[in-house]
C-alpha positions as CSV (number, residue, x, y, z in Angstrom):
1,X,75.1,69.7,160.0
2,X,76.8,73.3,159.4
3,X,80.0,73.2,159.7
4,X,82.2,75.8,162.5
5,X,83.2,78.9,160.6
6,X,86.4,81.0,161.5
7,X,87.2,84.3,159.9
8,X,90.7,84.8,159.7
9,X,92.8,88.0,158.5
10,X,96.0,87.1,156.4
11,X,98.9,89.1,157.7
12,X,102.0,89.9,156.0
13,X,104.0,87.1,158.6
14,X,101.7,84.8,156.9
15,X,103.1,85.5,153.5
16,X,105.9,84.0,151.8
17,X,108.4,86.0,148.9
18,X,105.4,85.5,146.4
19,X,102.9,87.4,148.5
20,X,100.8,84.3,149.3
21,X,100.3,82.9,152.2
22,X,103.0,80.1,152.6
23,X,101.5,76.3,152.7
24,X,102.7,75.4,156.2
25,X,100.3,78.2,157.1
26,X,97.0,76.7,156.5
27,X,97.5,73.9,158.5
28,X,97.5,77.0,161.5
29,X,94.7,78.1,159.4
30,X,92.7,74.5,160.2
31,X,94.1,74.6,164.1
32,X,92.9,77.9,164.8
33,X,90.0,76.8,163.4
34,X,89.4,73.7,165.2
35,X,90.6,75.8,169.0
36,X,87.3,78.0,168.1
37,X,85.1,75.4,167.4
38,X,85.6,74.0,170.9
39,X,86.0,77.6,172.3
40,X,82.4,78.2,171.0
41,X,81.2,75.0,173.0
42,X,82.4,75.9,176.2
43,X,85.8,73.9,176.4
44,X,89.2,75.2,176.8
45,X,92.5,73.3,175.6
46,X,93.9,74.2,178.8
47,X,90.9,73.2,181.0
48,X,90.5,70.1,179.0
49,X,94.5,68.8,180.1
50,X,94.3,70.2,183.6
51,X,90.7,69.1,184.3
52,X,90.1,66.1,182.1
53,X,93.9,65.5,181.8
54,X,93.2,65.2,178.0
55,X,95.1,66.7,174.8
56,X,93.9,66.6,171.2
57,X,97.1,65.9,169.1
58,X,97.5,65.9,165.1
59,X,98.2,62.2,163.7
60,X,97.5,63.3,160.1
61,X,96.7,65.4,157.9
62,X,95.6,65.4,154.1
63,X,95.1,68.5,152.3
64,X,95.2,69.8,149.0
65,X,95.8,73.6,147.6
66,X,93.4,74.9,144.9
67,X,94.2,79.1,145.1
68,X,96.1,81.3,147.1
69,X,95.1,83.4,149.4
70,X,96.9,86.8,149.3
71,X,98.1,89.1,152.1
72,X,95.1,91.3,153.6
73,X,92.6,88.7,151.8
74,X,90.1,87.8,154.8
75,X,89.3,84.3,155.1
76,X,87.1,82.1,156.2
77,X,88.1,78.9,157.8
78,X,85.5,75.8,158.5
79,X,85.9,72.8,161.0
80,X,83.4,70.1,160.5
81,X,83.7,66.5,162.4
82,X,82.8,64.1,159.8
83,X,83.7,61.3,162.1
84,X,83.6,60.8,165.9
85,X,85.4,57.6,167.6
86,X,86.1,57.0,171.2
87,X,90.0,58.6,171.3
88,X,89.3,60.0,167.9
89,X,88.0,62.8,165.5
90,X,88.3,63.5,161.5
91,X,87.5,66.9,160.6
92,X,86.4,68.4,156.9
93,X,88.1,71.4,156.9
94,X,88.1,74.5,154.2
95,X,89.8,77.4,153.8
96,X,87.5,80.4,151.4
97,X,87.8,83.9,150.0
98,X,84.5,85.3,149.0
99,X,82.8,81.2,148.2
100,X,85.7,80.1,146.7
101,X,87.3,77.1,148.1
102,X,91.3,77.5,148.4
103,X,92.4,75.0,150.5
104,X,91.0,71.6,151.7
105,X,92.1,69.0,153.8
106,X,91.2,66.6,156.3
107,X,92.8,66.3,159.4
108,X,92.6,63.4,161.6
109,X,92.7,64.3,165.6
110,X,93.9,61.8,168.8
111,X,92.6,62.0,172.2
112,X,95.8,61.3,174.8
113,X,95.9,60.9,178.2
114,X,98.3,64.3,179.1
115,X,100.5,62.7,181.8
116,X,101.3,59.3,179.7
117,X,100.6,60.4,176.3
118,X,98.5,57.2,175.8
119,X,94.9,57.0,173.6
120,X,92.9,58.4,175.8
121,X,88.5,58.3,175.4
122,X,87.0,61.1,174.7
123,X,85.1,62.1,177.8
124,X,81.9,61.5,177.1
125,X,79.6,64.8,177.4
126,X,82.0,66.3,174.7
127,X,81.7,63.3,172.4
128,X,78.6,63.6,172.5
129,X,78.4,67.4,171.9
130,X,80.9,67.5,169.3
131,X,78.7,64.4,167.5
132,X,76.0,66.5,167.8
133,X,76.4,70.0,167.0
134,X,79.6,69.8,164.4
């Protein structure tokens, strides 16, 4: 499946004293990212934890840094589930200038219930969609 693409403008606020964009960064990067894909399906963060009473929540992240990316480079960030589990997603994710890869990591999402902060399943027309199409 093709992964979610993202462009993304690097800002001066993004950069740190080198002129790069600072490593905490690209984990906003991946997040952004991630808020779009879903965006692009139809479901809001906000909708999801009033509605569904659902939040999607970091538990961990691996990533490595290859290049920098420099301020005023655009960017393009990808989201792609490479694994889909009842209260849990792993994404593939890539940050690129131009087909170069700078930044990859994997990032490994919780579903929690948003009044008890529990597990919580996935409800299940957006498992399936986001089995299917990412």
């Amino acid at each position: 499946m093709t992964p979610f693409i993202w462009p993304i403008r690097v800002y001066y606020e993004d950069t740190d004293a080198g002129g790069v964009v600072f490593y905490a960064n690209y984990l906003k990067f991946f997040e952004r990212a991630r808020t779009e894909m879903l965006r692009s399906m139809g479901y809001e963060q906000d909708e999801l934890k009033i509605v569904e009473k659902i939040l999607f929540v970091v538990r961990s992240v691996q990533i490595d840094y290859l290049s920098p990316a420099r301020f005023n480079d655009l960017i393009q960030v990808s989201a792609k589930i490479t694994e889909a589990k009842k209260a849990s997603l792993i994404f593939a994710q890539t940050v690129t200038r131009d087909g170069d890869v700078l930044c990859k990591g994997t990032v490994r999402i919780a579903c929690l219930d948003s009044e008890t902060m529990r597990p919580k399943a996935i409800p299940e027309p957006l498992l399936e969609q986001l089995a299917n199409e990412y």
